[in-house]
Backbone as JSON Lines, residues from 0, in Angstrom:
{"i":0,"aa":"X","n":[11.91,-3.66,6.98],"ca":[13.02,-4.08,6.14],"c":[12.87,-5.58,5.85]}
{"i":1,"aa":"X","n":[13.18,-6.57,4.52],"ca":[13.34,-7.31,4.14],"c":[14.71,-7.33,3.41]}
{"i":2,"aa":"X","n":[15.11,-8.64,2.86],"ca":[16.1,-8.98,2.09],"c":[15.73,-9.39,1.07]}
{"i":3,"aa":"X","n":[16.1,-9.04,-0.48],"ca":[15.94,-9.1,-1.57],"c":[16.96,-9.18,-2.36]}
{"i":4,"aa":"X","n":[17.72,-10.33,-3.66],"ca":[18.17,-9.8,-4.39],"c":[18.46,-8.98,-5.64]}
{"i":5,"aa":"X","n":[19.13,-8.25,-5.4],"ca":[19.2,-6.46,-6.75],"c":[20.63,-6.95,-7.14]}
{"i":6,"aa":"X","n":[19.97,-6.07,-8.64],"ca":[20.63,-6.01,-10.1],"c":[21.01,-4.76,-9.66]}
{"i":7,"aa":"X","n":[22.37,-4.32,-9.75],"ca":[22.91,-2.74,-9.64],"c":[23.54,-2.19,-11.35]}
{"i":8,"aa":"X","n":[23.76,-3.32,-11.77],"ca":[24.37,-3.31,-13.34],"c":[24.3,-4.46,-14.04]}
{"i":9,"aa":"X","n":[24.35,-4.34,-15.38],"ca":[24.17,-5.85,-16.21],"c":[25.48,-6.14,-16.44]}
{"i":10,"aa":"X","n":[25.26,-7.99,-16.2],"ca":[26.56,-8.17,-15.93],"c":[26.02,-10.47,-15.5]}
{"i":11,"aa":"X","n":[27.2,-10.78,-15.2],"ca":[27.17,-12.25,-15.07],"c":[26.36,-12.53,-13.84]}
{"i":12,"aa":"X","n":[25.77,-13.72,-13.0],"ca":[25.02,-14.05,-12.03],"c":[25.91,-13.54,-10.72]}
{"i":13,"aa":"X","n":[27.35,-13.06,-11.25],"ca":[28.23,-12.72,-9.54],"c":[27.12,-10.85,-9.1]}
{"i":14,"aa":"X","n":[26.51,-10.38,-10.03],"ca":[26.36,-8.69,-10.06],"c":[25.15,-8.78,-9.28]}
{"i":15,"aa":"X","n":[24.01,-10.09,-8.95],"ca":[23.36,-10.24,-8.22],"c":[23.57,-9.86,-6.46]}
{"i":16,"aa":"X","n":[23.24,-9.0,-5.81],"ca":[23.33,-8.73,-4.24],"c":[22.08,-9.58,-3.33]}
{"i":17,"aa":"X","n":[22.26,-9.67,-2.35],"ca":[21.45,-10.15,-1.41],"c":[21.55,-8.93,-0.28]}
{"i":18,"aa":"X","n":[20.29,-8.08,-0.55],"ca":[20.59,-6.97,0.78],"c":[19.48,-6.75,0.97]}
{"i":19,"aa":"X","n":[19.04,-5.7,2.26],"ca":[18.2,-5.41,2.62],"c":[17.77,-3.69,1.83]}
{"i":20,"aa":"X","n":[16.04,-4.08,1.82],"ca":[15.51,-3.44,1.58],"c":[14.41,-2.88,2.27]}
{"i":21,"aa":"X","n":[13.67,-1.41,1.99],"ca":[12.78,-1.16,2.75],"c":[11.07,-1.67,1.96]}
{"i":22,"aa":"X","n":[10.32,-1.65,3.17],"ca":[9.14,-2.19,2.34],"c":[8.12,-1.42,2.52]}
{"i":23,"aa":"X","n":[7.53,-0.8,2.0],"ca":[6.66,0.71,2.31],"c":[5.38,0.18,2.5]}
{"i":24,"aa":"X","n":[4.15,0.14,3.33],"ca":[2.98,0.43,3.75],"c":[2.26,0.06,2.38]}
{"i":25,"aa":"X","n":[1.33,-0.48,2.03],"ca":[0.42,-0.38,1.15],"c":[-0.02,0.55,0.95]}
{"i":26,"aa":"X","n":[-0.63,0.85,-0.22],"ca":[-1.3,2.46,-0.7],"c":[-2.64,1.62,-1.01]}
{"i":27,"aa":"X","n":[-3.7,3.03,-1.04],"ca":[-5.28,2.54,-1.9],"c":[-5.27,1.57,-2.72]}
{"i":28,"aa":"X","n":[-5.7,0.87,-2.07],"ca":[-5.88,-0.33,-2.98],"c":[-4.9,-1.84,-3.33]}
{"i":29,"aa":"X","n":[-4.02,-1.39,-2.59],"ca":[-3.1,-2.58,-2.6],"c":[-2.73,-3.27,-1.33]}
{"i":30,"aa":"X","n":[-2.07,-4.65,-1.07],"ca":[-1.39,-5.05,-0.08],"c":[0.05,-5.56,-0.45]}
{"i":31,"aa":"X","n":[0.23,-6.06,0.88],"ca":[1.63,-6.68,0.99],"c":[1.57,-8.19,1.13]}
{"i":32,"aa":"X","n":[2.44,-8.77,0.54],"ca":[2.72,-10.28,1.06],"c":[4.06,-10.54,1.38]}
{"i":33,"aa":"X","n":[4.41,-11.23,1.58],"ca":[5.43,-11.82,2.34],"c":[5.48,-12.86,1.72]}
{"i":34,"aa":"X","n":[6.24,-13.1,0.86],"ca":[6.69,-14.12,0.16],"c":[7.59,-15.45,0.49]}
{"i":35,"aa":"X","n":[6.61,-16.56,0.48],"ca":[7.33,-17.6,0.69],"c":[7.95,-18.37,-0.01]}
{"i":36,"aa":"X","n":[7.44,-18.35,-1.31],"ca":[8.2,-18.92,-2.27],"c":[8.25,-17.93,-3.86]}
{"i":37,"aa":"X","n":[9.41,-18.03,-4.23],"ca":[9.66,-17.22,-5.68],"c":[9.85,-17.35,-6.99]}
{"i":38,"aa":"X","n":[9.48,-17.31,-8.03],"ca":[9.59,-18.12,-9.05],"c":[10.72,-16.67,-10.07]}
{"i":39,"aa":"X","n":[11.87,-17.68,-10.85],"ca":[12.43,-16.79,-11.62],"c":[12.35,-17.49,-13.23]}
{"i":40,"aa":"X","n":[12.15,-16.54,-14.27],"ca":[12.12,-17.13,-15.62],"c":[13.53,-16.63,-16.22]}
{"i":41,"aa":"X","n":[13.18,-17.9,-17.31],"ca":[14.54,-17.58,-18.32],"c":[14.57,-15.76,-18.74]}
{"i":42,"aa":"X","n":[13.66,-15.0,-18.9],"ca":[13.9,-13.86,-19.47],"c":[14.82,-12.93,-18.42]}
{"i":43,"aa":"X","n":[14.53,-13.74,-17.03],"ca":[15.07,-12.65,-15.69],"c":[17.03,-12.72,-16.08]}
{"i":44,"aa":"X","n":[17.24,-13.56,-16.69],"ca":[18.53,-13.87,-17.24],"c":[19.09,-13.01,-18.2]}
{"i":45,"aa":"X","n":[18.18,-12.68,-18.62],"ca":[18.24,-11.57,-20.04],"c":[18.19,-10.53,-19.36]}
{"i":46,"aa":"X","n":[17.51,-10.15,-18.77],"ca":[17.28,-8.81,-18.09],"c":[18.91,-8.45,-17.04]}
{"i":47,"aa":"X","n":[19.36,-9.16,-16.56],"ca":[20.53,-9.31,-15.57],"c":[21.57,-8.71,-16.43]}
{"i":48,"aa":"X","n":[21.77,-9.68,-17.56],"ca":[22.7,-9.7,-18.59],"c":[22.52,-8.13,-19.81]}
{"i":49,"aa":"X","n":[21.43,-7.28,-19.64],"ca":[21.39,-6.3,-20.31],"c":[20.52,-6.36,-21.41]}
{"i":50,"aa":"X","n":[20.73,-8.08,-21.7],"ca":[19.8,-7.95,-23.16],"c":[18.52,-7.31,-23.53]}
{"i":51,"aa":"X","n":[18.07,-7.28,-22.6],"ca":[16.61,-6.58,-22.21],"c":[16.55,-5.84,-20.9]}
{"i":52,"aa":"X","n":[17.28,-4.64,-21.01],"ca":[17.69,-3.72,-19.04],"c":[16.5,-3.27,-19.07]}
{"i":53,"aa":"X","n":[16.25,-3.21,-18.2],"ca":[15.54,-2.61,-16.95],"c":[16.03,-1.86,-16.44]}
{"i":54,"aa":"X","n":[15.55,-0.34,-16.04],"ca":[16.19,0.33,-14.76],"c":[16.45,-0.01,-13.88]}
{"i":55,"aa":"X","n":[18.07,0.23,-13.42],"ca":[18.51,-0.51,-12.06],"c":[18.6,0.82,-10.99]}
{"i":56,"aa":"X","n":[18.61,0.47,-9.54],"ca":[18.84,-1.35,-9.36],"c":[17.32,-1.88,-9.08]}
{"i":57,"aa":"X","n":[17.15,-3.25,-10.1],"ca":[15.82,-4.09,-10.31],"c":[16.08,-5.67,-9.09]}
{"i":58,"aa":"X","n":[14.89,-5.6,-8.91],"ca":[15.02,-7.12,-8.05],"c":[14.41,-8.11,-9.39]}
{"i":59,"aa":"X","n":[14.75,-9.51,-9.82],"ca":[14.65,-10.34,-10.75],"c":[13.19,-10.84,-10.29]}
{"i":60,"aa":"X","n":[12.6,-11.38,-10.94],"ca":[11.76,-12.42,-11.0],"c":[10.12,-11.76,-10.75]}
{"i":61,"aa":"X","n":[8.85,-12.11,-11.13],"ca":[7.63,-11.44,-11.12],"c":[6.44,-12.38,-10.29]}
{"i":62,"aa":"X","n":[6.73,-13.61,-9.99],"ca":[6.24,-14.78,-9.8],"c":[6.25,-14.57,-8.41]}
{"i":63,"aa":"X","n":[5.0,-15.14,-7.54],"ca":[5.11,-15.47,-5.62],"c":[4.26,-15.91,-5.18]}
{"i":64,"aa":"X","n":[4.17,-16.73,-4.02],"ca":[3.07,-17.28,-3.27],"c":[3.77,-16.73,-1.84]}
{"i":65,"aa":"X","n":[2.72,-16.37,-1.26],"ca":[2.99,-16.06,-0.02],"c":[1.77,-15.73,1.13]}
{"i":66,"aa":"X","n":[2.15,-14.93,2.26],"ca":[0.7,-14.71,3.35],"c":[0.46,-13.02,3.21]}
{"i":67,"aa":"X","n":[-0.46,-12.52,2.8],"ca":[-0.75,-11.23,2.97],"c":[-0.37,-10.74,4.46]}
{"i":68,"aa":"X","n":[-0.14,-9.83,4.52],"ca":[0.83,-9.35,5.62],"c":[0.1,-7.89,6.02]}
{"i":69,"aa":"X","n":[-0.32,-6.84,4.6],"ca":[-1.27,-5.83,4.91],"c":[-1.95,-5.75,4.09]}
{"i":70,"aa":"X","n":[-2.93,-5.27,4.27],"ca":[-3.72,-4.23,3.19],"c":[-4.25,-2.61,3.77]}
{"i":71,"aa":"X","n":[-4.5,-2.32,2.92],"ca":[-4.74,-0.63,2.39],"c":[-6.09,-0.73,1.97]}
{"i":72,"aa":"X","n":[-7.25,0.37,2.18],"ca":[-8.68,0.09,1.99],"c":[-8.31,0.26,0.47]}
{"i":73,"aa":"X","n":[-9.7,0.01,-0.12],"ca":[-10.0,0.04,-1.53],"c":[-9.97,-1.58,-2.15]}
């Protein structure tokens, strides 16, 4: 489990949550990081607000630096 914040509906910066989430195992070919730092863009604003939805509930932002934590062969 980690903490992440989710979009449950579009709506003003209050519709933002801070909760926990689960974090599943890497699959073929991928890993995990652990994110230390997060970057959010102006569009993640749009997306919150509906102008551009996304299926919820979405966590904001696409941007990260962090420590690999697992990997998965491949």
């Amino acid at each position: 489990m980690t903490k992440a914040i989710r979009v449950h509906k579009p709506g003003p910066p209050s519709v933002m949550k801070w909760e926990e989430v689960d974090v599943p195992d890497p699959k073929k070919g991928e890993v995990r990081i652990r994110n230390t730092a997060v970057g959010l863009n102006f569009i993640d604003t749009y997306h919150r607000q509906g102008l551009y939805p996304l299926p919820t509930p979405f966590t904001p932002g696409m941007e990260g630096a962090g420590i690999v934590e697992a990997v998965d062969e491949g």
